[in-house]
C-alpha positions in Angstrom: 56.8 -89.9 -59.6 57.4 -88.3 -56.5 58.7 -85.2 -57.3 55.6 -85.0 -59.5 53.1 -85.4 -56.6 55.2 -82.0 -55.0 55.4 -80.3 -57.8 52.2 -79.0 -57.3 53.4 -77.2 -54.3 55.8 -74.9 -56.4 55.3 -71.1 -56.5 54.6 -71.1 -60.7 56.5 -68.3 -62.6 55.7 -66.9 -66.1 58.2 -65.1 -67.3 60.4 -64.9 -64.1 57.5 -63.5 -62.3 56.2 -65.7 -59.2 52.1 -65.5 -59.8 51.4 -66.1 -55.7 50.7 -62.8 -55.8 47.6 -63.2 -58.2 46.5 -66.1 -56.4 46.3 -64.2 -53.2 44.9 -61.0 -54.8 42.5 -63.4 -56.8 40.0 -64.2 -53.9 39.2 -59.9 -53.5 38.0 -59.7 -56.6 35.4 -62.7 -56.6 33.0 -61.0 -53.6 30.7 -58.6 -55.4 30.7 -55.0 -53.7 27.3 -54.2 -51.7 25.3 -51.7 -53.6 24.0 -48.4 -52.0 20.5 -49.2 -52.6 18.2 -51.2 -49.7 17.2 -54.1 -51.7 20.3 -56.1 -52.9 20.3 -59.1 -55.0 20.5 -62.6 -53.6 24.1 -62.9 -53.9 25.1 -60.0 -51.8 22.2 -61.0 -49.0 23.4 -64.5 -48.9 27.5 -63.1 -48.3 26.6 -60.3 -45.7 24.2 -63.1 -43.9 27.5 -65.5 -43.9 29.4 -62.5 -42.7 27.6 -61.5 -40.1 27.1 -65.0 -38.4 30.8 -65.6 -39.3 31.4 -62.5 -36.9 29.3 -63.0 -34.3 30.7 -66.5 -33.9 34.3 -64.8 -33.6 33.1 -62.1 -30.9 31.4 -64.8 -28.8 34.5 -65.5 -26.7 35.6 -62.2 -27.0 34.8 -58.8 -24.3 33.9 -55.4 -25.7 37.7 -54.6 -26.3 38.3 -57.3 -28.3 35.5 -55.9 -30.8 37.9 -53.6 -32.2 39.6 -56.9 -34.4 35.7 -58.0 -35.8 36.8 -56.3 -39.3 40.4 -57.7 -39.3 39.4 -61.4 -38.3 36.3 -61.7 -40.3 38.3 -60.6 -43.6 40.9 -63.0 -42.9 38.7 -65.9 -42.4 36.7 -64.8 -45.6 40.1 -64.7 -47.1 42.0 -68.1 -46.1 38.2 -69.4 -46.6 38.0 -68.3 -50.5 42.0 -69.3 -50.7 41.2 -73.1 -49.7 38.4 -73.3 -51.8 39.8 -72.3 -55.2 42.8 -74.0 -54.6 40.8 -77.4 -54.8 40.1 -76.0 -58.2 41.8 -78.2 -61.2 45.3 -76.4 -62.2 45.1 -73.7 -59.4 47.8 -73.3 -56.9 47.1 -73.2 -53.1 49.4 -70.2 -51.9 47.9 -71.9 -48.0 50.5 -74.6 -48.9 53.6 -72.4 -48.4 54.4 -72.0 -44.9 55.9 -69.1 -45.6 52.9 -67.1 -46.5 50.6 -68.9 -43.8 53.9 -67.6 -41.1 53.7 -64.4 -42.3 50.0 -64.3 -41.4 50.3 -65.8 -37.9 53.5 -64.4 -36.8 52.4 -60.8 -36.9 48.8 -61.2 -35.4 50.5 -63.1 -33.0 52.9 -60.9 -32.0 50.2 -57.9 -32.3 47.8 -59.9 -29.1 51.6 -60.1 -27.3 52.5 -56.3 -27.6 48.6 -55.8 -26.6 48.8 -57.6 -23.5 51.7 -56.3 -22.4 50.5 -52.3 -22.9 47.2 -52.9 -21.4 47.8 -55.2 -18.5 51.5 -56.0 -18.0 50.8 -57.3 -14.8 48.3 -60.4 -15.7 49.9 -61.0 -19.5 53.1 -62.1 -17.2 50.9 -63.4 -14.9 50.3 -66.5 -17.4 53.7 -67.8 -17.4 53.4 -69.1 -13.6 50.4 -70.4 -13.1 48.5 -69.8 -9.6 49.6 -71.7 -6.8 53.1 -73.4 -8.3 55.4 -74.4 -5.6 58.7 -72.6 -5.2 61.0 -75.0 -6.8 59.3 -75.8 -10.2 59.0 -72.0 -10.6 62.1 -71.3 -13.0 61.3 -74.8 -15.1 57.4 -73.6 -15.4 58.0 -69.9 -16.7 60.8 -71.4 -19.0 57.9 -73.8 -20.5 55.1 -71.2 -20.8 57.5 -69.3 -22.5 58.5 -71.5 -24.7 54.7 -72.3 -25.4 53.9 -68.7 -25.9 56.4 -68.5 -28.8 55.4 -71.8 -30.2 51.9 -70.8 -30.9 52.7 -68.7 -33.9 54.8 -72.0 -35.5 51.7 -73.8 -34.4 49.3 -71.9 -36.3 51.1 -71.9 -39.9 52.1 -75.6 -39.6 48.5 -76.8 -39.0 47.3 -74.9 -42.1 49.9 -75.9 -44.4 49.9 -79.6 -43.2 46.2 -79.9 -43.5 46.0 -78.3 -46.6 49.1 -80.4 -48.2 48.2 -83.8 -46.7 44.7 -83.6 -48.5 45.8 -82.3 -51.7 48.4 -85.0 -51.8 46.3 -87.7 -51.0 43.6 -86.5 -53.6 46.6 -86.4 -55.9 47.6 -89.7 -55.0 44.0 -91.5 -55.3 43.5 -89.5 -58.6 47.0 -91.2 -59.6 45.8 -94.3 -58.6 41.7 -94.3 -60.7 43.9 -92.9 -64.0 46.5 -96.2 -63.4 43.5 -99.1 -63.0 41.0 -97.7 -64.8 42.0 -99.7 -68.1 43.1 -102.6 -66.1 40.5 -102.6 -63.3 37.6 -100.8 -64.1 35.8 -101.8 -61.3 38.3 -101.1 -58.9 39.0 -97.8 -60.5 35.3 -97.0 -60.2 35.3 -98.0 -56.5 38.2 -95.9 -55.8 36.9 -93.2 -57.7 34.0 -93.1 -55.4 36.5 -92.6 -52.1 38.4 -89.5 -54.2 35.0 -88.2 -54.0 34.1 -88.5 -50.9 37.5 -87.0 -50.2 37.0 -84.3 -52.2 33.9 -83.6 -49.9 36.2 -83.8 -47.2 38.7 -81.4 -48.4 36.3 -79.1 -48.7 34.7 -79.3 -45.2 38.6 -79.2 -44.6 39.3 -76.1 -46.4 36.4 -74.1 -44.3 37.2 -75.7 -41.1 41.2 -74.9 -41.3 40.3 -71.3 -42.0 37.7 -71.2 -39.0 40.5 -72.9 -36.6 42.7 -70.5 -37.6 40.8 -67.4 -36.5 39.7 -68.7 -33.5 42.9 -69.8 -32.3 44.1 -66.0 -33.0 40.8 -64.6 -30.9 41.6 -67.1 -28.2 44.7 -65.5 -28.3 43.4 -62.2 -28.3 41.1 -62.6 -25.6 44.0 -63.5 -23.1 45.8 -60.1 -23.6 42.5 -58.1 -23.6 
């Protein structure tokens, strides 16, 4: 029973071929391309309105050199947003769950505010590993801790998104379990507790969207540091 509940976490195959690669190309296809007329259909207006509150809300703690990532950020949050969502889906696998993939995403944008930092302003991107005013002897201790901070943020990032994402699709998993098991014994029960899976679905989704936000505005936090 167990290794059923993590089952669903398994990159699925057909035919030898791992099919991650579809669910990550999936969520591209879905957003409709603006047309290059001036009245567009409702749609369109509703995604571009999302879009553009979406990146004003990631530029906010950002200066006017940090404007340059708008594009990259906003498409990844549209992207981990559309991921979440589908995989909530009934026989749909979250690629999200694989900390693999969600490393690979915050590893490199990580290390890309880093290398940043250290080309533009050497001088201050050093500067955060002692902070102002530390007394002589706790020196060496404190810049071996920032630093050691520093690289943890990119492990940081992917485990929070996969153990978000797999905590709530195990425990829907495991309250679904539970309504299929008592429904013929307890239908009451199995009616009550249908009622929670619900309102944990409607978590899960708010979960989804939030995770995806957090994300992205840890990485522009990030980025604001270095520019």
């Amino acid at each position: 029973m167990m290794v059923s509940f993590f089952d669903q976490f398994a990159s699925p195959s057909f035919l030898g071929i791992p099919l991650i690669a579809i669910a990550i190309a999936l969520p591209w296809v879905l957003f409709p391309t603006p047309p290059s007329r001036w009245v567009n259909n409702r749609l369109i207006t509703v995604q571009t309105w999302f879009i553009n509150r979406l990146t004003n809300q990631l530029m906010l703690p950002l200066n006017i050199g940090g404007h340059k990532w708008a594009l990259l950020l906003a498409s990844l949050m549209v992207f981990l947003i559309t991921i979440n969502m589908l995989g909530l889906l009934p026989y749909t696998f979250t690629p999200t769950t694989q900390l693999s993939l969600n490393m690979g995403l915050a590893v490199p944008l990580w290390l890309a505010t880093v290398i940043i930092g250290m080309r533009n302003q050497p001088t201050v991107a050093l500067g955060h590993l002692l902070p102002e005013g530390t007394p002589i002897p706790l020196i060496p201790v404190l810049i071996i801790i920032e630093t050691i901070s520093l690289f943890i943020r990119p492990l940081a990032l992917g485990v929070r998104l996969t153990a978000n994402l797999t905590a709530g699709h195990l425990l829907i998993q495991l309250i679904a379990t539970a309504v299929f098991v008592l429904l013929p014994m307890m239908p009451t029960v199995a009616i009550l507790t249908a009622t929670v899976l619900f309102l944990l679905t409607l978590l899960e989704v708010a979960v989804a969207m939030i995770q995806a936000y957090v994300f992205v505005l840890l990485l522009s936090l990030y980025l604001q540091e270095n520019v």
